[in-house]
C-alpha positions in Angstrom: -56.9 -126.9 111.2 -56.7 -130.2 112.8 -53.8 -132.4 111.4 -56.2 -135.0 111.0 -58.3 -133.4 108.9 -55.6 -133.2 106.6 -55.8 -136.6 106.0 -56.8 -137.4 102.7 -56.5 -133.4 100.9 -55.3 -133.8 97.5 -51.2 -132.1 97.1 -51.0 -130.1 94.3 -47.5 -128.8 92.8 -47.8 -124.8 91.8 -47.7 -125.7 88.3 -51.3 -127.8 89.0 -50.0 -131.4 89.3 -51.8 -133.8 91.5 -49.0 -135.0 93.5 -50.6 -137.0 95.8 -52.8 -137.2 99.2 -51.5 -136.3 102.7 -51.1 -139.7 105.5 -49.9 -138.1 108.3 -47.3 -136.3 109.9 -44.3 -135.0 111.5 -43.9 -133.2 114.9 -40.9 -131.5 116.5 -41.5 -132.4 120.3 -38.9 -129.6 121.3 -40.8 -126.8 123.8 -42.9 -125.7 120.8 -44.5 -128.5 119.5 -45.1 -128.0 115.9 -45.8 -129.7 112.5 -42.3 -130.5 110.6 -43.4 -132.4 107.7 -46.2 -133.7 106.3 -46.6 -137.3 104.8 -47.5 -137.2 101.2 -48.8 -140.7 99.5 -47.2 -140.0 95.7 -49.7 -141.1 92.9 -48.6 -143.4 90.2 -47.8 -140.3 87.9 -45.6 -138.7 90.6 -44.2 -141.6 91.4 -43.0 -142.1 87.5 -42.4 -138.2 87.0 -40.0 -138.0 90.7 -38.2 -140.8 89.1 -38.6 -142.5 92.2 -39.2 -146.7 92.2 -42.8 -148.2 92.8 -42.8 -150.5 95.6 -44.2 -153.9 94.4 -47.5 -153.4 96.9 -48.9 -149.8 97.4 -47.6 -146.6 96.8 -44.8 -144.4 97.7 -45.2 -141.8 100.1 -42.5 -139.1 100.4 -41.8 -136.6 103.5 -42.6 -133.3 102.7 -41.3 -129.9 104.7 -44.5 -127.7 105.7 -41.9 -124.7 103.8 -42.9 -125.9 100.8 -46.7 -125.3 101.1 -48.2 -122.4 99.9 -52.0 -122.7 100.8 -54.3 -124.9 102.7 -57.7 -124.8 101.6 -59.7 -127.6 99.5 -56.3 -128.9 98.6 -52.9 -128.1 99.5 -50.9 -126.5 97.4 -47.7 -126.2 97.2 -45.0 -123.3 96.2 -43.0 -125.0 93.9 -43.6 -126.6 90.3 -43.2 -130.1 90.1 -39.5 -129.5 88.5 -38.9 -127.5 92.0 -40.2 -130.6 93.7 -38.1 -132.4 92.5 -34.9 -130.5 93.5 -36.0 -130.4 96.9 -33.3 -132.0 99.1 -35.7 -132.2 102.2 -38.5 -134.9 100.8 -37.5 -138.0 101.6 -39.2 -141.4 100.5 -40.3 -143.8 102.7 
């Protein structure tokens, strides 16, 4: 799958939350190129439920480790629960 095509897909939590929508990504230019991260933009709920503060304009968007997926499909979901998210020391907010 393209990385662009990613764009967009929905980011659901194993426990079926709707984190948020992918906006990009993170590549690791050593001699294998490859995907690191993907950029996740939080939804108001996630935002509230990560505890993490609302810019004033926009949303939050939080770096997420391509470990942490589970499944590409429709959407892309992810092997933890949002509780497991949350835990996670690798996402980082933008």
């Amino acid at each position: 799958m393209k990385v662009g095509n990613m764009n967009g897909m929905k980011v659901i939590t194993a426990d079926a939350f709707n984190l948020g929508e992918v906006d990009g990504a993170h590549a690791d230019t050593g001699p294998f190129w490859r995907i690191t991260h993907l950029d996740v933009e939080l939804t108001k709920e996630a935002t509230k439920e990560l505890n993490f503060k609302k810019p004033m304009f926009g949303s939050l968007k939080v770096s997420l480790p391509i470990t942490a997926i589970r499944e590409i499909g429709d959407v892309i979901t992810l092997n933890k629960s949002l509780l497991q998210f949350k835990d996670l020391k690798e996402v980082k907010a933008e």
